[in-house]
Every structure is written in structure tokens, then in C-alpha cells.
C-alpha positions as CSV (number, residue, x, y, z in Angstrom):
1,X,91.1,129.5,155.4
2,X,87.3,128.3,155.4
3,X,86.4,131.5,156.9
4,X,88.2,133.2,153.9
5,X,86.6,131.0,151.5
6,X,83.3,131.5,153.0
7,X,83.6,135.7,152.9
8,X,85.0,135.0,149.2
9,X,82.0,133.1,148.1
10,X,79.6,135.9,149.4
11,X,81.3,138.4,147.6
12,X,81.9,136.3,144.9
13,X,77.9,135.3,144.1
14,X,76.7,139.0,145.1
15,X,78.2,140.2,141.6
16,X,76.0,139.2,139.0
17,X,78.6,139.6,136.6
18,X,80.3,136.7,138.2
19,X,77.2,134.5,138.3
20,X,76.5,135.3,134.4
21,X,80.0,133.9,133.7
22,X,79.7,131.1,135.3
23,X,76.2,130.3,133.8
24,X,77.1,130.7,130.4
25,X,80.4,128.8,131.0
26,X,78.3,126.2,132.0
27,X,75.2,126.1,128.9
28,X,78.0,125.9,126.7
29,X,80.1,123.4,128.5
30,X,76.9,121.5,128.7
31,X,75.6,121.8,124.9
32,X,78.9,120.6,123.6
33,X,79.3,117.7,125.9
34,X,76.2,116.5,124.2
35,X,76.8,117.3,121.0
36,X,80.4,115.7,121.6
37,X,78.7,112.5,123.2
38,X,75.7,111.7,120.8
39,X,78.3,112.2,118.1
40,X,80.4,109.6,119.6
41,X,77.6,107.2,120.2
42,X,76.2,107.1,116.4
43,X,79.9,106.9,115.0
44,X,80.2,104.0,117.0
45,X,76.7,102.4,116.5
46,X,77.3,103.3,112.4
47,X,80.8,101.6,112.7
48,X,79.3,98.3,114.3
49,X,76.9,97.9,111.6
50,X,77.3,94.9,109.3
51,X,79.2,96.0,106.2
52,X,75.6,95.3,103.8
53,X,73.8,98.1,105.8
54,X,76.8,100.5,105.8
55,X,77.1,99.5,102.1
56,X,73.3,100.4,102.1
57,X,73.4,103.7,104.4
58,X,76.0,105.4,102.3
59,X,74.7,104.4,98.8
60,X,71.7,106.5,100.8
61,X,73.9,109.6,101.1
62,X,75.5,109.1,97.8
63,X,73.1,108.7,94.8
64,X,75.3,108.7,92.1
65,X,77.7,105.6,93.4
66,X,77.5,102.4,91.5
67,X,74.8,99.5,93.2
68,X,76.4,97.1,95.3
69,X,75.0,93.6,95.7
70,X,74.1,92.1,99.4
71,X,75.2,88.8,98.0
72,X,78.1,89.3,96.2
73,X,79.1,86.1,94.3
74,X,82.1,84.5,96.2
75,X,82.6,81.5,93.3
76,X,85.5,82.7,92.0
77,X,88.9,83.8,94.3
78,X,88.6,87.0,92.5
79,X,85.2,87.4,93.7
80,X,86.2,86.1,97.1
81,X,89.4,88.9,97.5
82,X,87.5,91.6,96.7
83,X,84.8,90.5,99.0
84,X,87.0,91.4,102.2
85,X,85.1,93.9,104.6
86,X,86.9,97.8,105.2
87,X,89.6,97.3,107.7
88,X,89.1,99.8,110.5
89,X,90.8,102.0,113.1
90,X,89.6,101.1,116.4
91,X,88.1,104.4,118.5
92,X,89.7,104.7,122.2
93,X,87.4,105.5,125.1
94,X,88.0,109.0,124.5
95,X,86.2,109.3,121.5
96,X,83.7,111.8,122.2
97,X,87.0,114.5,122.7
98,X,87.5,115.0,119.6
99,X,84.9,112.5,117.3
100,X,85.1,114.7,114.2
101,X,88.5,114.3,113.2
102,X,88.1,110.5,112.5
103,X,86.6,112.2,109.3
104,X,89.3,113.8,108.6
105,X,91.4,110.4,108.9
106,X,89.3,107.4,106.9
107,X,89.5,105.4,109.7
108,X,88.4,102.6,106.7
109,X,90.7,101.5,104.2
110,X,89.5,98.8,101.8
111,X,92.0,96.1,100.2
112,X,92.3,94.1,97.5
113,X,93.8,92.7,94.8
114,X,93.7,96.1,93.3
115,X,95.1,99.4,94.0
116,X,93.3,101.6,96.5
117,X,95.9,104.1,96.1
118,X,95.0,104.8,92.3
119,X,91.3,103.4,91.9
120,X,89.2,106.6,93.5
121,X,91.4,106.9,97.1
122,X,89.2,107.8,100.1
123,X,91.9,106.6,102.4
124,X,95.2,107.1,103.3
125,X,94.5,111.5,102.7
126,X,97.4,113.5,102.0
127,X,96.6,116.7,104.3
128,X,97.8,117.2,107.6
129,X,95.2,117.0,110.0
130,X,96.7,118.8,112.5
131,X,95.5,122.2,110.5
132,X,91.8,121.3,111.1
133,X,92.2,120.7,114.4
134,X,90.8,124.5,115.5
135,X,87.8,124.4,112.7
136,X,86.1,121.4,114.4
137,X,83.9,122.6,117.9
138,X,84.3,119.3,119.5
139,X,84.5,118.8,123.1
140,X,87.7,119.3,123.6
141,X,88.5,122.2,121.5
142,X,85.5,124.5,123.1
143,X,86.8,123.5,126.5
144,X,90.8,124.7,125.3
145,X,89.2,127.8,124.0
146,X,86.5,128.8,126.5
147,X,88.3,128.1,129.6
148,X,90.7,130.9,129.7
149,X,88.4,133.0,128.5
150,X,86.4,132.1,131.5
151,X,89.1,132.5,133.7
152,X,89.8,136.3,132.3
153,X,86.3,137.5,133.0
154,X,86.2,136.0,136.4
155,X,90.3,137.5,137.1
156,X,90.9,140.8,135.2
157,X,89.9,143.4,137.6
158,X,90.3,140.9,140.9
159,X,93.1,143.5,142.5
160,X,93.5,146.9,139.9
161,X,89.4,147.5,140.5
162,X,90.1,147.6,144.2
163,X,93.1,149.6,143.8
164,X,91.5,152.0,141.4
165,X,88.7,152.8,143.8
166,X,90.8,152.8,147.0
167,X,89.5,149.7,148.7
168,X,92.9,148.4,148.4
169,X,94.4,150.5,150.1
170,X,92.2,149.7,153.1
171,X,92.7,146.1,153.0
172,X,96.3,146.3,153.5
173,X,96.0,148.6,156.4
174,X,93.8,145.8,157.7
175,X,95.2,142.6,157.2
176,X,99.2,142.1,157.3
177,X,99.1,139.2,154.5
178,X,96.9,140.7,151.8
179,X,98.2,137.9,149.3
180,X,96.0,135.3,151.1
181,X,92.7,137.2,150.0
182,X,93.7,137.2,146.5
183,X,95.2,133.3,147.0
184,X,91.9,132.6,148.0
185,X,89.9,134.2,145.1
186,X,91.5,132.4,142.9
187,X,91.5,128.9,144.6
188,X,87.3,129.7,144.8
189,X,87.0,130.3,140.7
190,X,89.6,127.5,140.2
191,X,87.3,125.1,142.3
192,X,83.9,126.7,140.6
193,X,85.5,126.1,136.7
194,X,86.8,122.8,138.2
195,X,83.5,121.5,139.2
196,X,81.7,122.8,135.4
197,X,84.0,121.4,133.7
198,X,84.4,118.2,135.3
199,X,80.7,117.8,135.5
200,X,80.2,118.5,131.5
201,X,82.9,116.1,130.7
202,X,81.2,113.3,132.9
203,X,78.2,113.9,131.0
204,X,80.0,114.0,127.8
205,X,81.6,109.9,128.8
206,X,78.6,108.7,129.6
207,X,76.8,109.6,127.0
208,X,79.3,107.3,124.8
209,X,78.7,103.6,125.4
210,X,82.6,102.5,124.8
211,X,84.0,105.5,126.5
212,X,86.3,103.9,129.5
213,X,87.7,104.9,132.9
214,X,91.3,105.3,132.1
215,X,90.2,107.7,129.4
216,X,88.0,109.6,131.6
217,X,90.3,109.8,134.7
218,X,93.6,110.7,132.2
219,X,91.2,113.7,130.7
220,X,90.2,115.1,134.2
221,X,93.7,115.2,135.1
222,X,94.6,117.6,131.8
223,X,91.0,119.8,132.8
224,X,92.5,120.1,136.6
225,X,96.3,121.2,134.8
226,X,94.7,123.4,132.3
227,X,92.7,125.8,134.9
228,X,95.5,125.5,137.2
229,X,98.0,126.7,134.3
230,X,95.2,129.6,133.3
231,X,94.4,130.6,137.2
232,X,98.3,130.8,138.0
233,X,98.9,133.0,134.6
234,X,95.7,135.2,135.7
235,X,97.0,135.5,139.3
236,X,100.3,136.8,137.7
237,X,98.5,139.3,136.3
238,X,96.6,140.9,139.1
239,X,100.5,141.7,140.2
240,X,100.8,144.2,137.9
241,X,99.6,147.4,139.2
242,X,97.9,149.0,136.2
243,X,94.2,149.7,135.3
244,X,92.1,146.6,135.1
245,X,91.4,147.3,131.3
246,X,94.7,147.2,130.4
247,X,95.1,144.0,132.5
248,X,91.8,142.9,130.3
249,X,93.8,144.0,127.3
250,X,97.2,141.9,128.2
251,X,95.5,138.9,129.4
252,X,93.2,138.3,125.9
253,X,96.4,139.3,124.1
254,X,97.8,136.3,126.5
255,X,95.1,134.0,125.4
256,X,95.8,134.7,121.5
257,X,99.4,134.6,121.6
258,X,99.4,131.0,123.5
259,X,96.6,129.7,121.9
260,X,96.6,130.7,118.2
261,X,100.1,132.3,118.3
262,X,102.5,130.0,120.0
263,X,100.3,126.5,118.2
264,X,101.5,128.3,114.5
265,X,104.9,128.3,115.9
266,X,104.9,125.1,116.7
267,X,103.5,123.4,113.9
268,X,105.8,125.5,111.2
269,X,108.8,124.5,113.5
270,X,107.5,120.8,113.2
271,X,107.3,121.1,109.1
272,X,110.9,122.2,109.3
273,X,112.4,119.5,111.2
274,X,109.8,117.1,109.1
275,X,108.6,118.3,106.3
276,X,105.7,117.0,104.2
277,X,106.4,116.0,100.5
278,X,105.1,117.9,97.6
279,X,101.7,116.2,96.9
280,X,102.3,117.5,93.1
281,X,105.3,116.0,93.2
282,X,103.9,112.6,94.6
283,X,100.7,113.1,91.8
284,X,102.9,113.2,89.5
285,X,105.0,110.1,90.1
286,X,102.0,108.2,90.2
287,X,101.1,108.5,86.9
288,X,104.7,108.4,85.7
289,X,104.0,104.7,87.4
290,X,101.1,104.1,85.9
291,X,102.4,104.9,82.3
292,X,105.3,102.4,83.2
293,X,103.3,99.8,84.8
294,X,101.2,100.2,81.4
295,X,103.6,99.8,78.8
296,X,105.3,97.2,81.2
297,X,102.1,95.1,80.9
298,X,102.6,92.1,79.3
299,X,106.5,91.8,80.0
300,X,105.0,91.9,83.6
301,X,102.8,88.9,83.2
302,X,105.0,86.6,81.4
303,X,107.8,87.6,84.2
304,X,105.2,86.8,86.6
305,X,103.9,82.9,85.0
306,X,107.8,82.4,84.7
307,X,108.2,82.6,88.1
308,X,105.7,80.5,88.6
309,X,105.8,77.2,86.8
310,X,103.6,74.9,88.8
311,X,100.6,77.4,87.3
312,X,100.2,76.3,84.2
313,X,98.1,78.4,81.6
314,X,95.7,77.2,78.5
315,X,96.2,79.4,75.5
316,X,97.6,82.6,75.1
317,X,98.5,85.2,77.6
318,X,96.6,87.8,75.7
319,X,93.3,85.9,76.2
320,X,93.4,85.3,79.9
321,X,90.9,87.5,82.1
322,X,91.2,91.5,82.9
323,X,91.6,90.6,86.4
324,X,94.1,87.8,85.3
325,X,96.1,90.1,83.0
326,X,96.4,93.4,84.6
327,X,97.1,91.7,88.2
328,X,101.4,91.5,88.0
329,X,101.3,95.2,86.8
330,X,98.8,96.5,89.6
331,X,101.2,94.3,92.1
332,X,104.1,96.1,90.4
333,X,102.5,99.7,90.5
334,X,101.5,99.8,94.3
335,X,105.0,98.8,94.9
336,X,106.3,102.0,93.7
337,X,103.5,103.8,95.1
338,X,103.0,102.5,98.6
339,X,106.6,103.7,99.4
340,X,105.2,107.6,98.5
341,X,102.2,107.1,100.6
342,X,104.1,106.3,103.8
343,X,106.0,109.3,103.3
344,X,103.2,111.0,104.1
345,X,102.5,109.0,107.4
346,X,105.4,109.6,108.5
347,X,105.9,113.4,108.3
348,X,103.1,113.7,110.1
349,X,103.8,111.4,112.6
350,X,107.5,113.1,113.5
351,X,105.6,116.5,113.0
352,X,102.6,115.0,115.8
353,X,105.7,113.7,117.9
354,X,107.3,117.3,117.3
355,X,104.6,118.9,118.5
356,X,103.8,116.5,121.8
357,X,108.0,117.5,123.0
358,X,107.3,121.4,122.6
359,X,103.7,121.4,123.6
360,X,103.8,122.8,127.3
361,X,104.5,126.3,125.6
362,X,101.3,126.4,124.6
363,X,98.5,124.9,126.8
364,X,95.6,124.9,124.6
365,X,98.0,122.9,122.2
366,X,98.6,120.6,124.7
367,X,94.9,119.9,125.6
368,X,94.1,119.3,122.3
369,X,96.5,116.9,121.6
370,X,95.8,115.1,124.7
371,X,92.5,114.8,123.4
372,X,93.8,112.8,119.6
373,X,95.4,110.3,122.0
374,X,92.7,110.1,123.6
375,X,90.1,109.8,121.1
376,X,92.7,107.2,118.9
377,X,93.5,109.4,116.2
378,X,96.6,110.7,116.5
379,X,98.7,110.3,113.5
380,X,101.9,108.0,115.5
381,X,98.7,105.6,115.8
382,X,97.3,106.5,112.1
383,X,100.7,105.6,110.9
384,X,100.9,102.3,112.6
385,X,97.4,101.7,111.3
386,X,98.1,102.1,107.9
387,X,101.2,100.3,108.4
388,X,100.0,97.0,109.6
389,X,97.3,97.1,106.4
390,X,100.0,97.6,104.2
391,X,101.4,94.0,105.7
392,X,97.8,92.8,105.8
393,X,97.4,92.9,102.2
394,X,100.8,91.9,101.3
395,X,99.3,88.1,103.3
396,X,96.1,89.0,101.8
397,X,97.7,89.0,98.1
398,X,100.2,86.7,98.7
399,X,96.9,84.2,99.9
400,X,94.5,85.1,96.4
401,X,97.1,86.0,93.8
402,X,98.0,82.4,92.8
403,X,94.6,81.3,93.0
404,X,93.2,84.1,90.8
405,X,96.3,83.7,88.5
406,X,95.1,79.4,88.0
407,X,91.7,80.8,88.0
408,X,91.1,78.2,90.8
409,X,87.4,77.9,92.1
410,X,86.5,78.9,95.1
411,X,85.6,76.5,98.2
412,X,84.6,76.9,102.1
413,X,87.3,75.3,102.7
414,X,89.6,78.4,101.6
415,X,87.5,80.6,103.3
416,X,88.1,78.9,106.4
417,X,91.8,79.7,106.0
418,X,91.5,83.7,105.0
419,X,94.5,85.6,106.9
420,X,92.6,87.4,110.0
421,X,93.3,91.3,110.2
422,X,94.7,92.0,114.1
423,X,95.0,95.8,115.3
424,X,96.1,96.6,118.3
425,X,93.2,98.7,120.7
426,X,95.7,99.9,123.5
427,X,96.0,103.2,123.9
428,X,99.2,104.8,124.6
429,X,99.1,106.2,128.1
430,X,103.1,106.9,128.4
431,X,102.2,109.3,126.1
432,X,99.2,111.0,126.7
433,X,100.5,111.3,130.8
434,X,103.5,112.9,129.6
435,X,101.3,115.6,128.1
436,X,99.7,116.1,131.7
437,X,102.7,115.9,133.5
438,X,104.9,118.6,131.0
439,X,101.3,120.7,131.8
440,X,101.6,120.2,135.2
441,X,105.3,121.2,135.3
442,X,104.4,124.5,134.0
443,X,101.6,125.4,136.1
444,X,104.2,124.5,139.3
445,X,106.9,126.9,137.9
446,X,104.0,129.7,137.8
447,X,102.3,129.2,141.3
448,X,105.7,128.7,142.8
449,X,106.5,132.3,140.8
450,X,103.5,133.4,142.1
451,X,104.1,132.8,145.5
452,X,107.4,133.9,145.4
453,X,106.2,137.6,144.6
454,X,103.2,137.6,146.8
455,X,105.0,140.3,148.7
456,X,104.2,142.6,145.7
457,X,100.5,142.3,146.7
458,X,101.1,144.7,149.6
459,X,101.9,147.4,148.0
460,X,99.2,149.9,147.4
């Protein structure tokens, strides 16, 4: 076998073609890893910032938003509720896969005693982010799509160029198991891809601070599945005795199918069985809400005092505060609305989980969402997210409303009793080895294909 390997690897660097391949695998591997990991490190260094000089960096970015005070007066429990820092979606240690969709997800979402559903929403976004997973070049994406492209270049013409010009034929007369030569072509580019894109990813995980072991080790073991998926599909293909252009031909057609092709498939099989709501239709609703919560007004605030009679009030209802008066109907209108919002989080989560069960069709698919579990962002996670700050601010209201409603003063020693916000920073690795292992089952069912028609490989 090392004899083999060795008379490969001669033949294999004395093509230039080969050795251009690999090099440009490897620039690109390499310029994305850094991209991917300097990224990661300056999301994480801007989400560690206090919340002043975030406050401060995107009034920067945004000139036309409103001035914000350092020292925001906390005399008041008004003051004080409104004064709560962004609640935020721990990254995992795979971050610096996939860094640009936590864009796409608000991993903020402030609370308050007002709505952040209805007052300018920048959290909580509607779309499914599984459509802009392609359109972002992050690390893991350009490894899913320049792998088997990698693979073709260095596979297409591995058998049909020798049979075209004859040298085939000779090689059977010569050896009587002409399988191991091709066996051992492709274990050589399997080891060569192997070793880029291990290396690339390295550098990518080191070059984020919080990026941990677990994360790194899970990833490699997807990169090892996915060549060994692409290397068994191109070895497949070097069985079919046809020119190597139409192999060329078949195998990018193979690429599209599974990687653009088959992912569509998916995901409009996933809206079936889950589909999203009508955001017209939730749009809509929310300002039939807001005209009821409106009209409802005072009736809400008197309801609200009645049910409270140890807060007593001094003069009429009509005179008490804006943030006094209109806080029973906010309450009242978020209510109605939270229950539309979660709809949301929820289609996409069944959708995600949808996806995940039917992913070993496609393996692109599969790397990527490895790669969302990884990073933190998949939207099972996102929906747990939002789901423990929806109970956070139902403590965080049910601490501040009757205080703001007695227009009670402010002291240190309610601040030492604030509800604390707790989010969970586990990762789910069930999940994201179940990816790998459906991957794996796959690439098994192909080599063990492959082997059983090595046979063919004798025939001239």
C-alpha cells in the first residue's frame, strides 16, 4: 500500500494541474479562515463592551438616532426599568463558522415596561434565516461549496483519461486488481483536501479567543465526513466508462443538484409540514390591537387600580403620568401580541428540526447546519432564547409595575433585589453529532457500493 501511495504521489505532483488545484484550494481556504476568525473576534470583543460604549459605538454608525445619556437618571422605578442592559444570546465556540448570521438573528433584545414588539422592533425578525444561509461567504459555507468542487477537478478524468488514450488498457494487463490503483488515488486527494482543510479551520479557531475544543473536534469530524461523502460519490463516477468530459459534465450537475437542488427541496418540504404565518396577516393584527388597546385605555387602567387596592392614587386617573397611564394597555397589548411573535419562532424551529432529520440527502445542507449549532444560532436555540426573555420580563414587569403604578422612589436597596436574567451556554451536542453521524452513514453506504463494484474497474 505505501509503495502505491508513494508511485501515486509522484504522479500525482508531476501534473501541474493537480498542484494548481490544490494551491488555490488552499489561498482560499486560508483567506476565509481569517476573514471567518477576525470576524468572530471583534463580534465578541464589541459584545463584551459595557453597554455606554456600545450605546456610544452605534450612535457612531447611526447619526440620526436620538442621544442617549451615560448616566441615565435611575430616581424613579420608571427610570430604573428602562435602564435594564440588552439581554443577549450567548455565541458557542463555533462562532467563527458561521459569525454573520448572528446579524441576521438580533442576538439583543431589549425589555422593558414597554413594548419592543411595537416601539421600532429590531429583534425578534420575522424572516426565515435559513434563506440567507448561501448569501453569507462565511467559513463554513466556502468550505460546503469549494470542497466538491475541489474534489471534481482533482477526480473527473482519474480513469476515462486513461481509458481514452489506452493506458488503461495496459494497466489491467499488468496488474490483476486494477481497483487498488484507483482506491489509492483517491485515499491520496482525500488525505491532501483533509490536511487543507483541517489546517484552515485550525487557523480559523484560533484566531477566536472563545472558540473551544468540543467545537473544534465536532467540526473536524463533519470536514473528515464531508470529503469522504464527495471522494466516495467521485470514485462512483470514474466507474462509468464514458469520456472524462461528460463525467465533468455529470459530476458538476451532481454538485448543483445536492447542493442547491436537493437544500430547495428540503426547505419547501419543511414550509409544508410547518409553515410560516402570513407576516401581513400578523401586521395587521397588530394594529387591530393597538386600536383596541387604545380605545380600551382608560377602562384598562381603572380595571388595573381595581385590582389593586393597596395602591392608592391622589386625584384623578386622567392626571396621573404617560408612563403611569398608558402602562395597563401596553401590558394588555403585548399580551395579544407576544402569542403572534412566537408563532414565528416556532415555524422555524420545526422547519430547522425538519431540515436536521432529512439533511443526509444533501451534504452541503448538512455541513451547514452543523455549522448554526455550532456557532449558537440555530433557531431551536433562538426559540428558547426568546422564550426565556419572554418569562424574563414577565418577573421583570411583575418586579417594576407596581412600583411605577405608586410612583414609588427609587432606592439601592431595590436595585439590590432586580430579577437576574440566566441563559443557558451549552451547546447541544446530541444534536450536532447526529448531523455527523447521518453524514457518516451515507458516505459508508457509498464506499461499501464502491467496493462492491470494484470489479467494474477491470474492464477495459
Amino acid at each position: 500500500m505505501m509503495k502505491l501511495l508513494s508511485v501515486e504521489w509522484t504522479r500525482f505532483r508531476r501534473n501541474p494541474l493537480n498542484i494548481w488545484i490544490i494551491s488555490l484550494f488552499l489561498l482560499l481556504l486560508t483567506i476565509s479562515a481569517i476573514w471567518s476568525g477576525l470576524a468572530a473576534r471583534e463580534f465578541r470583543a464589541k459584545a463584551s463592551m459595557p453597554v455606554a460604549q456600545q450605546a456610544a459605538t452605534n450612535q457612531a454608525e447611526m447619526h440620526d438616532a436620538p442621544k442617549m445619556s451615560e448616566d441615565a437618571p435611575k430616581s424613579t422605578a420608571y427610570a430604573a426599568s428602562s435602564a435594564k442592559e440588552p439581554l443577549r444570546l450567548p455565541a458557542l465556540g463555533g462562532l467563527v463558522l458561521n459569525v454573520s448570521q448572528m446579524d441576521l438573528l438580533s442576538p439583543t433584545i431589549k425589555i422593558s415596561t414597554s413594548s419592543r414588539h411595537t416601539d421600532g422592533r429590531t429583534s425578534d425578525q420575522l424572516f426565515n434565516p435559513l434563506m440567507h444561509e448561501f448569501g453569507l461567504l462565511d467559513f463554513a459555507t466556502v468550505f460546503a461549496l469549494l470542497t466538491p468542487l475541489a474534489i471534481i477537478a482533482l477526480t473527473y478524468g482519474l480513469v476515462q483519461e486513461d481509458r481514452e488514450s489506452g493506458v488503461w488498457r495496459l494497466v489491467c494487463t499488468q496488474t490483476p486488481h486494477p481497483w487498488r490503483l484507483v482506491f489509492t488515488a483517491l485515499t491520496l486527494r482525500y488525505g491532501l483536501l483533509l490536511l487543507i482543510g483541517t489546517t484552515a479551520s485550525v487557523l480559523a479557531f484560533l484566531l477566536d479567543p472563545e472558540s473551544t475544543g468540543i467545537a473544534a473536534g465536532q467540526w473536524l469530524l463533519m470536514l473528515a465526513v464531508y470529503n469522504l461523502v464527495w471522494l466516495s460519490i467521485a470514485g462512483l463516477f470514474t466507474l462509468l466508462q464514458i469520456s472524462s468530459g461528460a463525467v465533468a459534465i455529470a459530476m458538476l450537475g451532481t454538485w448543483l443538484l445536492l447542493t442547491f437542488g436537493v437544500p430547495a427541496g428540503i426547505g419547501w418540504a419543511a414550509d409544508r409540514s410547518s409553515p410560516m404565518p402570513s407576516r401581513m396577516k400578523a401586521i395587521l393584527d397588530i394594529r387591530q390591537f393597538q386600536e383596541q388597546t387604545n380605545q380600551q385605555r382608560e377602562s384598562l387602567l381603572t380595571g388595573w387600580f381595581q385590582a389593586h387596592p393597596e395602591i392608592k392614587v391622589n386625584g384623578p386617573l386622567k392626571s396621573l403620568p404617560r408612563e403611569i397611564n398608558g402602562l395597563p394597555a401596553t401590558l394588555q397589548l403585548d399580551s395579544r401580541i407576544r402569542p403572534l411573535m412566537v408563532q414565528f419562532d416556532e415555524a422555524r424551529k420545526h422547519q430547522f428540526e425538519f431540515m436536521e432529520r432529512w439533511s443526509s440527502l444533501s451534504p452541503s445542507l448538512g455541513v451547514i447546519l452543523l455549522s448554526d449549532r455550532l456557532a449558537g444560532i440555530d433557531a431551536p436555540r433562538y426559540a428558547d432564547f426568546v422564550q426565556a426573555v419572554n418569562r424574563f420580563e414577565d418577573q421583570w414587569r411583575g418586579f417594576f409595575v407596581p412600583l411605577i403604578m405608586a410612583s414609588a422612589p427609587w432606592s439601592e436597596d431595590q436595585q439590590k433585589a432586580l430579577p437576574l436574567f440566566i441563559v443557558s451556554t451549552d451547546d447541544n451536542s446530541s444534536a450536532s453529532l447526529s448531523l455527523s453521524i447521518s453524514q457518516l452513514k451515507i458516505a459508508l453506504i457509498l464506499l461499501l457500493l464502491l467496493y462492491g463494484l470494484r470489479g467494474r474497474f477491470a474492464k477495459i
